[in-house]
SERO-4910 file (N, C-alpha, C, O; in steps of 0.05 Angstrom, whole numbers):
BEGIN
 pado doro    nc1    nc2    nc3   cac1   cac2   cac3    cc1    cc2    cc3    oc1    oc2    oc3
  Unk    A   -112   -522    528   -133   -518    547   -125   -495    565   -103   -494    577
  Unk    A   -149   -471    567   -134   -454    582   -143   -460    614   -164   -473    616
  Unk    A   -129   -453    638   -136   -450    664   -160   -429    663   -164   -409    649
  Unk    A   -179   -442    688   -199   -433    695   -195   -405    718   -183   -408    739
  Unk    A   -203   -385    711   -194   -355    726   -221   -350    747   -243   -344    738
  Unk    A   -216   -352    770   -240   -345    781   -244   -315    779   -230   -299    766
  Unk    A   -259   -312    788   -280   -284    794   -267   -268    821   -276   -278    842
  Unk    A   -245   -242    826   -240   -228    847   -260   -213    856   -268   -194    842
  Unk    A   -271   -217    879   -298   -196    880   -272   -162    886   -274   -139    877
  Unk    A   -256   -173    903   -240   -149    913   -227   -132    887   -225   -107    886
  Unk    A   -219   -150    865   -211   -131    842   -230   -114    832   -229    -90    824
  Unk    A   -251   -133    834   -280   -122    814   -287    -95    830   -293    -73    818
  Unk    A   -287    -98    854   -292    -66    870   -280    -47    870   -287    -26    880
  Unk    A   -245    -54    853   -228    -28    856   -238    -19    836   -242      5    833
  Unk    A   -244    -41    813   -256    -23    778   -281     -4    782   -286     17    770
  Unk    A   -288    -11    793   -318      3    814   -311     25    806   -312     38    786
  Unk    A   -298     27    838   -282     51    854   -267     60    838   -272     83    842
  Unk    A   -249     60    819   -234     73    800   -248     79    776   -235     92    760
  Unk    A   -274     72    769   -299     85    752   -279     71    720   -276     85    700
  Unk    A   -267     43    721   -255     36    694   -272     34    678   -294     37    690
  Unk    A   -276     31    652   -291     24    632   -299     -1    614   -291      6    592
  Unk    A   -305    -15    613   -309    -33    600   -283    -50    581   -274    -73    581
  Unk    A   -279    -32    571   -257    -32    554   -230    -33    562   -212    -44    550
  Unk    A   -228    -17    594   -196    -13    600   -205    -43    614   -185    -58    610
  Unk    A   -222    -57    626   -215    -78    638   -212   -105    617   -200   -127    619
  Unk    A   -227    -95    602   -227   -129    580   -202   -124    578   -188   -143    586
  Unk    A   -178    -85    562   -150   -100    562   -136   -106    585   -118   -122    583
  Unk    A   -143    -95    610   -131   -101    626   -132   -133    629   -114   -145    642
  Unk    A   -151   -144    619   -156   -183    629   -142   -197    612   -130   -218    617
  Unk    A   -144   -179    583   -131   -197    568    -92   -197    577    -74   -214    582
  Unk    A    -95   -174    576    -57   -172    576    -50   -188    615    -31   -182    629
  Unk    A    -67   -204    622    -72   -218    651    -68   -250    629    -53   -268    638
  Unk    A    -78   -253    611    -84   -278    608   -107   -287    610   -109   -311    614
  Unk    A   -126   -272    609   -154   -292    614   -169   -289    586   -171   -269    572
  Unk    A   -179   -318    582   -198   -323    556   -222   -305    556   -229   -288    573
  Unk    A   -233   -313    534   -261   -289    522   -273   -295    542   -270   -277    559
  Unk    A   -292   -322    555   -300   -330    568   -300   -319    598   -321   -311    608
  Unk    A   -278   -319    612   -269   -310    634   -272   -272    635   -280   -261    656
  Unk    A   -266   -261    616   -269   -236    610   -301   -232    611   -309   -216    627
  Unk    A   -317   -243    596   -341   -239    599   -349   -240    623   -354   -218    632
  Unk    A   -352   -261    641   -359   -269    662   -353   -236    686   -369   -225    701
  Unk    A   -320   -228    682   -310   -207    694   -328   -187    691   -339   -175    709
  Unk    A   -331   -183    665   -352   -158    653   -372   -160    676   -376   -141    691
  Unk    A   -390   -189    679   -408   -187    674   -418   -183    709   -441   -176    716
  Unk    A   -403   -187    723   -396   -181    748   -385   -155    758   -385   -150    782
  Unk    A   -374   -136    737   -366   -107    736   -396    -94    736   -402    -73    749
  Unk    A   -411   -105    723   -436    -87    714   -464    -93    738   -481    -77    744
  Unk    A   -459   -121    747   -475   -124    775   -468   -106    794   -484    -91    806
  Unk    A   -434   -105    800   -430    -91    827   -432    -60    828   -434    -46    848
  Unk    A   -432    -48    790   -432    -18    787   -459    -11    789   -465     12    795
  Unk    A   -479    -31    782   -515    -29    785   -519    -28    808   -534     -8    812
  Unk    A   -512    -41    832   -518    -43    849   -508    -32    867   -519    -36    888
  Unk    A   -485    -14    869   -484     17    875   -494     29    871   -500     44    889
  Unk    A   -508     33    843   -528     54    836   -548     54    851   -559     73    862
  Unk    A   -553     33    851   -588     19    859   -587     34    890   -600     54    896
  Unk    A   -571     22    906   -567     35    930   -561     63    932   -562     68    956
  Unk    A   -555     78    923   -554    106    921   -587    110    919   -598    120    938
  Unk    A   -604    100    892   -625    115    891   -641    101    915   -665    107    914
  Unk    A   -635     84    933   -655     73    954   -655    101    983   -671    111    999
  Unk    A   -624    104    973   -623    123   1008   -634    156    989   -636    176   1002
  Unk    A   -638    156    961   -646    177    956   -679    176    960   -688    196    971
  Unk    A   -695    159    952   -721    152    957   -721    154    988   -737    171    995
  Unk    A   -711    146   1002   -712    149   1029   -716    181   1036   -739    190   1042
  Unk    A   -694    195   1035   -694    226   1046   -716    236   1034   -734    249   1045
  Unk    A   -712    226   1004   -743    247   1001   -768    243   1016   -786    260   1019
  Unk    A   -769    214   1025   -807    195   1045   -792    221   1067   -807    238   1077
  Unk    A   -768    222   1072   -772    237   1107   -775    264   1110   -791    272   1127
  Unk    A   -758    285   1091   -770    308   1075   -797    312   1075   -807    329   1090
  Unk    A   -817    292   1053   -841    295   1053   -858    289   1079   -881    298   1081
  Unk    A   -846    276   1097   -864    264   1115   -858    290   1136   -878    299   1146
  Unk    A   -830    307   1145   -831    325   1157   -846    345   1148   -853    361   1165
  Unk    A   -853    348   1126   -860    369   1109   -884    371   1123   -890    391   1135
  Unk    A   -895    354   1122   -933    342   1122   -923    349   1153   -923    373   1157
  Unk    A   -918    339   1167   -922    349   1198   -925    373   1196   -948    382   1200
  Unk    A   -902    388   1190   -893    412   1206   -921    426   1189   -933    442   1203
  Unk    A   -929    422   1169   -958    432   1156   -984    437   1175  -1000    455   1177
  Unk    A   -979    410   1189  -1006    404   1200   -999    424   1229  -1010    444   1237
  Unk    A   -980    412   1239   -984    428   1272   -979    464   1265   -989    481   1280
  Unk    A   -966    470   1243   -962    498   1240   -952    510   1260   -967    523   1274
  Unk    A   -929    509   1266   -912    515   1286   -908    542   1289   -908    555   1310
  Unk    A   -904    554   1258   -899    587   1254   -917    590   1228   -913    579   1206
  Unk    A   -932    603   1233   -960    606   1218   -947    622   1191   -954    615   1168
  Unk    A   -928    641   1196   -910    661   1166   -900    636   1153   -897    638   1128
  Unk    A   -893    613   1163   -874    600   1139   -884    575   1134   -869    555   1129
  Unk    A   -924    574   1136   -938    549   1133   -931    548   1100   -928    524   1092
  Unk    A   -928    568   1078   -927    560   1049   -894    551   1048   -891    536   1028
  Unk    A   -873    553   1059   -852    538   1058   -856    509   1061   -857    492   1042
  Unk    A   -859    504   1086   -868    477   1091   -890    467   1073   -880    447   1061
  Unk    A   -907    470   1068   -926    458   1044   -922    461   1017   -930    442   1004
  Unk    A   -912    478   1004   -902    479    981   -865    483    975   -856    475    954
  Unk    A   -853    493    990   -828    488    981   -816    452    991   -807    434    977
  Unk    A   -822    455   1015   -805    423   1023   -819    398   1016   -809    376   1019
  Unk    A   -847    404   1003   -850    377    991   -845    373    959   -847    353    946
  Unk    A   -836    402    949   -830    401    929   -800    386    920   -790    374    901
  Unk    A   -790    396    948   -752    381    941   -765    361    950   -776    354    929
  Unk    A   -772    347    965   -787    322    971   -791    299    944   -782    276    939
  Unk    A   -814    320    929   -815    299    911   -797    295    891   -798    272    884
  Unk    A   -782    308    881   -757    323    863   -738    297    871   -732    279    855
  Unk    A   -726    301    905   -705    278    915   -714    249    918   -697    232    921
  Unk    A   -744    243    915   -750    220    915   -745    217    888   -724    205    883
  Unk    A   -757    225    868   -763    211    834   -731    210    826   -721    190    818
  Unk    A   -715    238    831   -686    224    829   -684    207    839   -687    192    819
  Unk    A   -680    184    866   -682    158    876   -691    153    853   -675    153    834
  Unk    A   -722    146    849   -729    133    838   -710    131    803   -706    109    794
  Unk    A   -704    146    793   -690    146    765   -660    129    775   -649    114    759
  Unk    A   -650    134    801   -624    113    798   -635     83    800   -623     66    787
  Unk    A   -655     76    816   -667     54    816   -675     34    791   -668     11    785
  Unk    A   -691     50    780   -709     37    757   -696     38    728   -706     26    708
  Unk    A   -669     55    726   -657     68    703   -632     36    693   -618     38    673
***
């Protein structure tokens, strides 16, 4: 009967942070001693905490682009400097939408 291996959240974040692979951690678990079972489980908690970095990356990227676009649209409307109303309306909502849909592709991907 083998011992039951819990789950390190703190290991699981160095594999993160050290960008390991799939593979270097299953050998790293095995040559630890931990069953298929326990290995899976590790995996399977490697791939929540590396998603969910992602996920949060594309949230603060969806973000800049709403504030981008939303300065964009101001500075459009009051026209502060009448020479650089086509910057503001067509260049900054274009990175606008560009930095949102990236968000959006780390999100939904």
């Amino acid at each position: 009967m083998s011992i039951p291996h819990t789950i390190d959240p703190a290991l699981v974040r160095q594999w993160v942070a050290a960008k390991h692979g799939p593979e270097d951690i299953r050998n790293l678990l095995y040559a630890f001693g931990h069953d298929q079972s326990s290995i899976d489980r590790h995996l399977s908690e490697w791939k929540r905490m590396k998603y969910a970095a992602r996920q949060w990356q594309g949230f603060l990227f969806m973000g800049a682009g709403a504030l981008l676009g939303f300065l964009s649209c101001v500075m459009s409307l009051i026209n502060p400097i009448p020479e650089m109303n086509g910057i503001f309306l067509y260049g900054c909502t274009s990175i606008a939408i560009l930095v949102a849909f990236v968000g959006l592709y780390f999100v939904f991907e």
